[in-house]
N, C-alpha and C positions, 0 to 999 in steps of 0.2 A: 403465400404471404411472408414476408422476412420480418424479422424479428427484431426487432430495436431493444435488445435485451441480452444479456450474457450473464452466466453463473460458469464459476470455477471454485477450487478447490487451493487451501493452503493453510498457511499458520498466518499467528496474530498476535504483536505485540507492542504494547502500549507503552510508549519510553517518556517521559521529560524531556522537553524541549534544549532546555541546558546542557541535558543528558547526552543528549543527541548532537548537537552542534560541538559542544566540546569533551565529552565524554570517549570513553573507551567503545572503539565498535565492535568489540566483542561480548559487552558488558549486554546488548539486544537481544544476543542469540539465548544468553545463560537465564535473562526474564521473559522468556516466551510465555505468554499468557494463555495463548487456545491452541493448545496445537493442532485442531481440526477445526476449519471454519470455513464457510461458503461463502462465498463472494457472490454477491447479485447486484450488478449495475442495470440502470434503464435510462431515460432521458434525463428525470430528476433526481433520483436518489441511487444511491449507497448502501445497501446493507451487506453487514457481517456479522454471520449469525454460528453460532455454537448450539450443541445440545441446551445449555444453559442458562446463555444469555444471546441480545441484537442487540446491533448498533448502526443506528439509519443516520444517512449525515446527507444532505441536502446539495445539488447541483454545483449553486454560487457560494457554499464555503470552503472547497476541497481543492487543494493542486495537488495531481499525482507526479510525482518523481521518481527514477530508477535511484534502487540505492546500492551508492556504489563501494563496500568497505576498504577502506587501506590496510596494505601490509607494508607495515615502515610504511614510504611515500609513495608506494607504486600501489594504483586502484586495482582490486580483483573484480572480475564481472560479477554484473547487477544479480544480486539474488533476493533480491524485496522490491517491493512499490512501495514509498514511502508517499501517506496522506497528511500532505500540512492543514489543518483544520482552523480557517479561521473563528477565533475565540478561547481555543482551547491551550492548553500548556502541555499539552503532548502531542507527538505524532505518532500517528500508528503506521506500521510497519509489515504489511503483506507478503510473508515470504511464499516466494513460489519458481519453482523450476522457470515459469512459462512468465515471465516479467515482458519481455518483448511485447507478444503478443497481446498481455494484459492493458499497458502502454498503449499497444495502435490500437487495442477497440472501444478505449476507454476512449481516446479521440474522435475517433468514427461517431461515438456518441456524443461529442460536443462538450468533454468537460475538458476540460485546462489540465491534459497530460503532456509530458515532455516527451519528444522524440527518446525512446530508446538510446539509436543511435550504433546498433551491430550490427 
């Protein structure tokens, strides 16, 4: 039976929209909030769950996006999936070696991720 389901492994942090769009993109790494958290996707929901705390986010409000930081003008490869939430004033920020991958299974499961693109 195959699994319509994926869990991985990474960090997690919760920036300001504002923050985000026009902000320092190094300003992400230095508020990393969980630095251990598990990523569990399935057909509807989202969670990312720490020792401590979960956070379920729902199908139809998430676009996942590769993030891609600049140095001066030139992009460094993707080292997070950034979650735009619709509703909320922050995006969270999935850092993980394995973003690619994250990306194509996160589409395989029918949510609104961006190609990659490597």
């Amino acid at each position: 039976m195959i699994s319509n389901a994926f869990d991985t492994r990474g960090g997690l942090t919760y920036v300001d929209r504002l923050d985000f769009t026009r902000g320092s993109p190094l300003r992400a790494v230095r508020r990393m909030a969980w630095p251990t958290v598990k990523l569990h996707v399935d057909d509807s929901t989202l969670t990312l769950s720490s020792r401590t705390s979960s956070d379920t986010l729902r199908h139809f409000q998430v676009e996942a996006l590769p993030h891609r930081p600049l140095h001066g003008r030139f992009p460094l490869p993707a080292t997070a999936v950034s979650f735009q939430v619709k509703g909320r004033d922050q995006v969270l920020l999935f850092w993980t070696p394995r973003v690619g991958a994250v990306l194509r299974k996160l589409a395989d499961l029918g949510w609104d991720a961006e190609d990659p693109g490597f």
